[in-house]
Each structure stands twice: as C-alpha cells, then as structure tokens.
C-alpha positions as CSV (number, residue, x, y, z in Angstrom):
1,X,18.8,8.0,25.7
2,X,14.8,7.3,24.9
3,X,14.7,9.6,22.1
4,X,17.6,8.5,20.3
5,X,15.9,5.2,20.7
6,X,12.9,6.5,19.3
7,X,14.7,8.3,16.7
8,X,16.8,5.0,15.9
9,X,13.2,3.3,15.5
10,X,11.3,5.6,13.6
11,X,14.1,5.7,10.8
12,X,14.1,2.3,10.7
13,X,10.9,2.0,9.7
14,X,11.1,4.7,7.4
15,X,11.6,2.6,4.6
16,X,8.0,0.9,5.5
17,X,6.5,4.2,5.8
18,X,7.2,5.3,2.8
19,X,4.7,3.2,0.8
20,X,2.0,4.6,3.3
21,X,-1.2,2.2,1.9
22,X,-0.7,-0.8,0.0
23,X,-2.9,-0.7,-2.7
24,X,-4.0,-4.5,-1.6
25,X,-7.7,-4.4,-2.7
26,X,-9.3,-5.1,-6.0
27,X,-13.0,-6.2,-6.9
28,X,-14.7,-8.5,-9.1
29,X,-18.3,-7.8,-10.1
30,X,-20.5,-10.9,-11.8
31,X,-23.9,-10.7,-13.4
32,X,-26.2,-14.1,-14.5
33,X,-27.5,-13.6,-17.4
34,X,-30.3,-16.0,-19.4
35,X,-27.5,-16.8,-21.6
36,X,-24.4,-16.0,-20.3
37,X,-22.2,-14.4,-17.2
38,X,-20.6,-11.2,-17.2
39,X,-17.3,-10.3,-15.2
40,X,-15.9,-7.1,-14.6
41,X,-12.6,-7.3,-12.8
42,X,-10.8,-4.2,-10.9
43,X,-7.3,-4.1,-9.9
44,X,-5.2,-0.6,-9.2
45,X,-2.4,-0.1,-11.7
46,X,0.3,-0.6,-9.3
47,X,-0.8,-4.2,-8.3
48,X,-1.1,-4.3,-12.4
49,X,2.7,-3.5,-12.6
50,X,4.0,-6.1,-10.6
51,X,3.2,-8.7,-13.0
52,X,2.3,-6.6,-16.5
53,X,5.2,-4.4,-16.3
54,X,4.2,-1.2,-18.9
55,X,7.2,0.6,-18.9
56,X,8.9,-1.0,-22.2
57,X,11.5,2.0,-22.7
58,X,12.1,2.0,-18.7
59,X,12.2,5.8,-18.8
60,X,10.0,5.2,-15.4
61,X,6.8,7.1,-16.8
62,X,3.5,4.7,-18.8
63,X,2.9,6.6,-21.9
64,X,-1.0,5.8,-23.1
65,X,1.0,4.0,-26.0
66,X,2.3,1.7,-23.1
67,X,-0.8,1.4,-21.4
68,X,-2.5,0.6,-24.7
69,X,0.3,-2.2,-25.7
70,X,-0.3,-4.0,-22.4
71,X,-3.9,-4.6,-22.5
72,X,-3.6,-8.0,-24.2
73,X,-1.0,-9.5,-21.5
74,X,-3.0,-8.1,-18.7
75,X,-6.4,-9.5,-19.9
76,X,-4.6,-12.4,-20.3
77,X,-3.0,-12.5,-16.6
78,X,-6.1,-12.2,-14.5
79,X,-8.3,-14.3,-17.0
80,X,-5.7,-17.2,-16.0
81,X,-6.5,-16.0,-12.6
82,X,-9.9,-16.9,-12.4
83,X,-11.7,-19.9,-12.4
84,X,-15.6,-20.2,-12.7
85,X,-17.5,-23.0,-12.2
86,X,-21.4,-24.3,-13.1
87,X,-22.6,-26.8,-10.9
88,X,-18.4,-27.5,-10.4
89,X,-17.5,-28.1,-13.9
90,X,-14.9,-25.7,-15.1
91,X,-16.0,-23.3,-17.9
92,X,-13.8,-21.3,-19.8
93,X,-14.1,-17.7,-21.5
94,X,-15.7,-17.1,-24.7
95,X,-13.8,-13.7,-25.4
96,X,-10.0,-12.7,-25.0
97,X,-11.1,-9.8,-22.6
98,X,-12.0,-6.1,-23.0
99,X,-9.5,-4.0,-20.6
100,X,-9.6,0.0,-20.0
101,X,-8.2,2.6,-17.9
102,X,-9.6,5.5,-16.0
103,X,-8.2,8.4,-14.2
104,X,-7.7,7.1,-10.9
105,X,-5.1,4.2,-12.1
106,X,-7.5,1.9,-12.0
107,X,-7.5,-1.2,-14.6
108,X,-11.2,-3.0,-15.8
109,X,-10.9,-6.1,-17.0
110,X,-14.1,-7.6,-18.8
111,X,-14.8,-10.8,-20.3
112,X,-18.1,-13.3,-20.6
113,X,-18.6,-17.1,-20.0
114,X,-21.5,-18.4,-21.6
115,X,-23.9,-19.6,-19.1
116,X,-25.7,-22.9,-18.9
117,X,-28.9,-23.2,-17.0
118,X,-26.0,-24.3,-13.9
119,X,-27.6,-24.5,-10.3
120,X,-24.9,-23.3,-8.7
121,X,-21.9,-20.5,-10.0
122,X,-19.0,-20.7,-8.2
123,X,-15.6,-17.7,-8.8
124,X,-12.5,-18.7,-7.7
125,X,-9.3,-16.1,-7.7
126,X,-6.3,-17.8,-8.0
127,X,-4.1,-14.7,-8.5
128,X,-4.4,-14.0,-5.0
129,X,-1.7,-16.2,-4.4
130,X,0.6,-14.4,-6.6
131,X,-0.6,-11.0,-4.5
132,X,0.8,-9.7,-1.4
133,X,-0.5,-12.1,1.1
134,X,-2.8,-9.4,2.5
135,X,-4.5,-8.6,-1.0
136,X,-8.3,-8.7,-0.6
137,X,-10.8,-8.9,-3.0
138,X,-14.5,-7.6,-3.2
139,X,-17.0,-10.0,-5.1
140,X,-20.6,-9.3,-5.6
141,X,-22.7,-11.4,-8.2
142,X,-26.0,-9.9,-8.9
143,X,-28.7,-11.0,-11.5
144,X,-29.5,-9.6,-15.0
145,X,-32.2,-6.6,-13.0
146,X,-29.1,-6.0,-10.7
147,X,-30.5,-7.3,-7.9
148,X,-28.0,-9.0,-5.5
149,X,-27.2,-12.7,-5.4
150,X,-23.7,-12.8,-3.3
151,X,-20.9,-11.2,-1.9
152,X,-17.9,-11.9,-0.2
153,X,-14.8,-10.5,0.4
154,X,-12.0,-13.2,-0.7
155,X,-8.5,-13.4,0.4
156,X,-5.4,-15.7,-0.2
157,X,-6.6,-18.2,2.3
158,X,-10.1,-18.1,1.3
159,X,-10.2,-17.5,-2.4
160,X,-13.6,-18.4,-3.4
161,X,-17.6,-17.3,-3.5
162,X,-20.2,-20.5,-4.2
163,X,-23.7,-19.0,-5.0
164,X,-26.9,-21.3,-5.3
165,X,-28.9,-19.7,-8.2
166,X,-32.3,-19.0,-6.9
167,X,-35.7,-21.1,-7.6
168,X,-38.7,-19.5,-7.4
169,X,-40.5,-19.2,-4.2
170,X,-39.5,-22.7,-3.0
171,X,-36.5,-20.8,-1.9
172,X,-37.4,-17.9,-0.7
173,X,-37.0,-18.4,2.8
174,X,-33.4,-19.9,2.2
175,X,-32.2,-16.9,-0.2
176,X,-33.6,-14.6,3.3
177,X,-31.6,-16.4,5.4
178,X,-28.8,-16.7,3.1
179,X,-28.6,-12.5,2.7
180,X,-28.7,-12.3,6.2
181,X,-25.7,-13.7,7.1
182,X,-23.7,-12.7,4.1
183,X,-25.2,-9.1,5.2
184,X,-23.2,-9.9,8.6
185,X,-20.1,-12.0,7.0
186,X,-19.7,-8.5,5.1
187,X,-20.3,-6.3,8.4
188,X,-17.1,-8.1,10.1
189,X,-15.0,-8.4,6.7
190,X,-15.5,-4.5,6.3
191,X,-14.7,-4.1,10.0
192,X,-11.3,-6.0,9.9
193,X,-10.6,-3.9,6.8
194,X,-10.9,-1.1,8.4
195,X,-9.0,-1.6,12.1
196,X,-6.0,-3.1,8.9
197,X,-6.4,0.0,6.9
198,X,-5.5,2.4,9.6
199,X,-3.0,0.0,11.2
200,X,-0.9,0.0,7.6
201,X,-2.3,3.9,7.2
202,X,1.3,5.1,8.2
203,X,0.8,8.6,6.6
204,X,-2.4,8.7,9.0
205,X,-0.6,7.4,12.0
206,X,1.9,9.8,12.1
207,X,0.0,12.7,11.6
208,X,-1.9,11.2,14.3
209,X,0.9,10.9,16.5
210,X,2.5,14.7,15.1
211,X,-0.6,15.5,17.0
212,X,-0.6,13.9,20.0
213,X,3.2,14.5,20.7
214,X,3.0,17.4,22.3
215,X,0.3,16.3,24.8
216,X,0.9,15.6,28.6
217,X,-2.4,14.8,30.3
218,X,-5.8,13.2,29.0
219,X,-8.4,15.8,28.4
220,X,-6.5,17.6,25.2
221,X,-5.9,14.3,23.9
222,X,-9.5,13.5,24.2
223,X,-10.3,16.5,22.6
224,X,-7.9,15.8,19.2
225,X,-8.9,12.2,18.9
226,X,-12.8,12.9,19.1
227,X,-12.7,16.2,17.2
228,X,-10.5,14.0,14.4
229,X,-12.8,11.2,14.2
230,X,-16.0,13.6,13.9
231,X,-14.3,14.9,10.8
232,X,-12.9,11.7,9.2
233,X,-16.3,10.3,9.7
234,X,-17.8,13.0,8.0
235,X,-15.9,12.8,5.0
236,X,-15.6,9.4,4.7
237,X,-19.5,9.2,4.4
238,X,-19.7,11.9,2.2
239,X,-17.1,10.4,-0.6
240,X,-18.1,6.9,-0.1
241,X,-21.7,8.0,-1.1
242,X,-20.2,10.1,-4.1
243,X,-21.7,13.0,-2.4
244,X,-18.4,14.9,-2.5
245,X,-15.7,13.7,-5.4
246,X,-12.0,14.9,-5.2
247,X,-9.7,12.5,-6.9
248,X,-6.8,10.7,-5.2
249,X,-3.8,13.0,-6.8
250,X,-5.1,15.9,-4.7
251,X,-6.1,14.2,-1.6
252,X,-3.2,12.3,-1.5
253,X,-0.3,14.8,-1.5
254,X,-3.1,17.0,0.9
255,X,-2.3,14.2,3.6
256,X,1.1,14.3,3.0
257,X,1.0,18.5,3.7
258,X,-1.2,17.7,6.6
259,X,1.8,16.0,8.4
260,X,4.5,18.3,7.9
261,X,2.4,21.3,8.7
262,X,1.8,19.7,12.0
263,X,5.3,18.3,12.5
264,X,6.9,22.0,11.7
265,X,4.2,23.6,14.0
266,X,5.5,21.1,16.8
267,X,9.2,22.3,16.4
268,X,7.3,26.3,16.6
269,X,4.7,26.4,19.4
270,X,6.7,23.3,21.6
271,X,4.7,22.6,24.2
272,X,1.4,24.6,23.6
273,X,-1.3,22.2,21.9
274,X,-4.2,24.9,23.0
275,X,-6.9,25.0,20.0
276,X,-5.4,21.8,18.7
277,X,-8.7,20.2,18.6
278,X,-10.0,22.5,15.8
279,X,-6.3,21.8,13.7
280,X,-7.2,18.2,14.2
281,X,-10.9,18.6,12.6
282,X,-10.1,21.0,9.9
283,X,-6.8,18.2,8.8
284,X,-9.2,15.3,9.7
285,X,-12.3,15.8,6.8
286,X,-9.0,15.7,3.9
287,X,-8.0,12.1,5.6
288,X,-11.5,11.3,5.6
289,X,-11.1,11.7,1.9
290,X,-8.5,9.3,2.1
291,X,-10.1,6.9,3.7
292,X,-12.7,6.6,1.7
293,X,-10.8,5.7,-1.3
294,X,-10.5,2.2,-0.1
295,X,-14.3,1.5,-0.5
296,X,-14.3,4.0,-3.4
297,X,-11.3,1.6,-5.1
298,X,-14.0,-1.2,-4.7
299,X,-16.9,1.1,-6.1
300,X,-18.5,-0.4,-3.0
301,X,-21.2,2.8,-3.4
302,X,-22.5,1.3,-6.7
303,X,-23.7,-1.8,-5.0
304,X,-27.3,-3.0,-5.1
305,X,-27.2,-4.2,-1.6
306,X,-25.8,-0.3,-0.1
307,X,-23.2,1.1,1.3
308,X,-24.6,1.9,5.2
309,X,-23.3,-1.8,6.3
310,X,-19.9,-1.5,4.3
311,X,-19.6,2.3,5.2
312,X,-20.5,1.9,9.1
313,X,-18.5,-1.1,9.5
314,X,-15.8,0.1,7.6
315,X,-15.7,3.5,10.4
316,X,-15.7,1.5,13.0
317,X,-13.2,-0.8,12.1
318,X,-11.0,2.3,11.8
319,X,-12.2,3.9,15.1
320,X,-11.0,0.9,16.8
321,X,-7.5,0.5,15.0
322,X,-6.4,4.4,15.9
323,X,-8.1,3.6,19.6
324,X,-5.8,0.7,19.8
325,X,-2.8,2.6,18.6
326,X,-3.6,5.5,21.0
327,X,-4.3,3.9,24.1
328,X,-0.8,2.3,23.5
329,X,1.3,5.3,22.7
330,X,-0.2,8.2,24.8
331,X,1.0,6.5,28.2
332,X,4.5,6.1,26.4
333,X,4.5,9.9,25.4
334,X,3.4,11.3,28.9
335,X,5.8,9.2,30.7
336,X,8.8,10.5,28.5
337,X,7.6,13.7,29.3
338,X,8.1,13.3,32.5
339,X,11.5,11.9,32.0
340,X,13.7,15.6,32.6
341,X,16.8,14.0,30.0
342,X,14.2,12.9,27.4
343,X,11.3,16.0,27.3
344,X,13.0,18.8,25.8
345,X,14.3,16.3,23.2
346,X,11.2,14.3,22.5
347,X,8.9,16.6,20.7
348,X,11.3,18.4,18.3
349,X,13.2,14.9,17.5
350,X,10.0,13.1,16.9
351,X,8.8,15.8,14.9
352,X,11.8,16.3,12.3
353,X,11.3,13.0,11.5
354,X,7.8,12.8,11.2
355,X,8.5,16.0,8.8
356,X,11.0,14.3,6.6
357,X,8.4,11.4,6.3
358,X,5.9,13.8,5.2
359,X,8.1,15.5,2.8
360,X,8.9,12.3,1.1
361,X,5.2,11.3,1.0
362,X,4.3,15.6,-0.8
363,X,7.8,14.6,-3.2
364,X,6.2,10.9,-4.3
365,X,2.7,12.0,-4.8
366,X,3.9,15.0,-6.9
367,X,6.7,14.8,-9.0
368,X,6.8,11.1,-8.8
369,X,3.1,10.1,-9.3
C-alpha cells in the first residue's frame, strides 16, 4: 500500500518536476562615473519570454530575426522596471537602451543616466513584482576603476540598494565598516540561495534519491552523500572560477542522463549498492557543473569584491539543503524496507518513475531546447 502511495505522490508532482530549476535569478551591474552611471542589466531569456514574447509566427522556435525584432520592447520593459535615484530625486535615462544576446540565453540590457555630483545613488527594481515571487536579483555598483561600492542581493520584498558615494578619507572608517557587513549580508544571502537552489533542484534531488533508494543501513549512505559532495564541490569551484567552461546545453541534458542511468541500474542490480560511492562521485563533478550555473548566470566570478564568499557560502547553503532532505527521507526508505509488502515493490517502483522523470528532462533539453 506505501508504494502506491509513493507512486501516487511522485506523479503528482511530476508536473513540478518537470521545470527542474526556475531560472529565478538575474543581475544588475552599476558603475559611477564623473559624468554619468552605467547599467548593465541580466535576465535569462525564459524570464524574458514571459513578458517579451519573441515567437511572432508561434511556430515554438526564436529565429535571430525574432530575437532581433524584440530588442526595443524588451529594453523598454526592464527600463520601466528600474528606478534610480540621486540624493532621492528620480532621474530618468538618457538612451532608449542597447540589448544583446549570447549563447547561454542570456539577455543584456544597457542604458546610462547622466550623473550629477548626487551623494547618494539609490536602484530600485520594480519588475520584481511582476517576477515569480521567488525571483532574486544580484546588484553590485562599483566606481569608474571598478572598485566596489555596494552589493545586495534584492528580492520582491526588498527591492532596493541605497549606496552613500564615498568622500575622501573623512569616510574611510565608515566605507570599512560599511563592506564589512555587506561582505556578511552577501555571506547569508548566497547561503539561503543555495539551501533554495537544491531544495527547487528536483533533477538533483531525484538523482539523489535514485541513489540512496536502494540503501538499508547508514554507512553506504554516508559513503554516497560524502563522496557526492566532494565532487559537486569540486566542480562547482572550478566553473564558478571559469577554471573549467562547458556550457549549459551539454551539462544540462548530462544531469538529466545522470538520473536515468541510475534509476535503470536500480531496476538491474536491486539491492546491491556496493561501489556506489564512486558512481555517486563520477555523476556528482557534471551536477557540480550545474550548480554552478546559478552564480555563473549572475557572472558572480567577474566581481571586484571575489567569488570565495559567494562561492563558499553558496556550497554550503547547498550542503545543508540535501543534508536536510536526507536526514528526512533515509529513515522513510529504511523503514519501508523493512516493511515485507512494501520492499520488493519500493525500489523498482520508485525507480521507473524517477526514470520517466529523467527521460522527460534528456527529451526537453534536447529536442526541445
């Protein structure tokens, strides 16, 4: 009775897991100039879509013509979106805004305001509230030497980043104190957004789980979860820092072979997870790929102020989410394995849908990307 309950469950969620990540991130870079401010804005093409649709045959494929025709309207969307302030007076563009593509569906958005001698620059994203409501935003503000002024990661609830221009040395001791605690607002923002990346990760969690399905006692499931983390961790750091560069298209579909190759081996070796471990590690450096696209999306490596807070915090915030998601399912999965009408049901079920998941995720990011 268990596993058709778990059955029942898991398709009902299917539909969920089929999105896998929500884009939900975009960035916002801002420079002070002598005479004016620069903005860069980022948003993936999918979040793009929901309010600049490009498709204008609806044949369900963006030609270049398409993505070319749709430049003005998008400029024109998240320029509406943003408000910037000098010393809280309202300024407005001086351009209509320069947009381009590149290849990992990513739109830039760039436009000036003309600066005047303001003590203070505030940036305020309204088009958060036309976002999902768990759309972030990365926003740094740097000077004209690219040294870094500000950041903040803003959200629906919390849309906005006020910087006091700095004076001299009569505020030197402020600006210190100032970049230390943004240096720690950004530690715990990064850490949430982790531990909510790899609670949404569904393509992670089930190959996860596709792993740990088969288990019945601590010490092998010790050994996948470490030997995983050591290799996500790896790669992670080594993408983030631009180290190691393989674009989304082929890491994407990767993860998606990742969990049906497990879920297929569950229905052939049953109840044998011995060497496991090294199936874990070997599977775990391509989602370490995949998680490192989130700061990637935010080009969080480019950042004057570094990447070893973002990246660390990041991790860990993704340790924890999968520690919390594994401490609560491995009791569930060793006590229905003790359970003589659920065991010889619970593996194989569990698996054919975790393999019908993963065969939609391989079908979307192939011939439907």
């Amino acid at each position: 009775m268990m596993s058709k309950i778990i059955a029942v469950i898991l398709l009902a969620s299917y539909a969920q897991f089929s999105a896998a990540h929500d884009p939900g991130l975009s960035s916002a870079d801002l420079v002070i100039k002598a005479q004016a401010i620069d903005a860069k804005v980022t948003f993936s093409l999918q979040d793009i879509e929901a309010f600049v649709p490009m498709d204008s045959d609806l044949d369900a494929e963006v030609t270049a013509t398409e993505q070319e025709a749709s430049k003005p309207e998008i400029a024109k969307w998240v320029m509406q979106g943003v408000q910037v302030m000098e010393d809280d007076q309202p300024v407005q563009p001086t351009d209509k805004g320069v947009v381009t593509f590149d290849q990992k569906n990513n739109a830039f958005i760039e436009f000036r305001y003309a600066q005047i001698t303001a003590q203070k620059i505030t940036f305020q994203a309204n088009f958060l509230d036309k976002l999902p409501a768990n759309h972030k935003q990365f926003v740094t503000i740097k000077d004209e030497a690219g040294l870094g002024l500000g950041e903040k990661m803003l959200s629906r609830s919390d849309n906005s980043i006020a910087l006091i221009i700095p004076v001299a040395d009569s505020t030197k001791e402020a600006n210190e104190a100032n970049t230390a605690s943004q240096k720690s607002s950004m530690f715990s923002e990064f850490l949430l957004l982790g531990i909510e990346h790899i609670l949404t990760g569904y393509d992670h969690l089930l190959f996860l789980l596709s792993l740990l399905i088969v288990t019945r006692s601590f010490w092998p499931a010790f050994k996948i979860i470490t030997y995983f983390t050591i290799a996500h961790s790896i790669t992670l750091g080594l993408a983030a820092l631009n180290v190691v560069d393989i674009p989304a298209y082929i890491v994407e579909p990767l993860i998606a072979a990742t969990i049906i190759y497990v879920a297929l081996e569950n229905i052939v070796r049953g109840e044998n997870p011995k060497g496991r471990e090294w199936l874990a590690f070997f599977f775990g450096l391509i989602h370490g790929f995949g998680f490192a696209a989130v700061l990637r999306e935010m080009g969080i490596s480019s950042y004057e102020t570094g990447i070893v807070v973002p990246l660390f915090s990041f991790n860990l915030g993704v340790e924890l989410g999968q520690i919390t998601v594994t401490v609560i399912a491995l009791p569930i999965i060793w006590r229905l394995h003790k359970q003589p009408k659920i065991e010889p049901k619970l593996t194989p079920v569990c698996s054919v849908l975790i393999a019908l998941a993963g065969g939609y995720w391989l079908v979307e990011r192939t011939l439907l990307s």
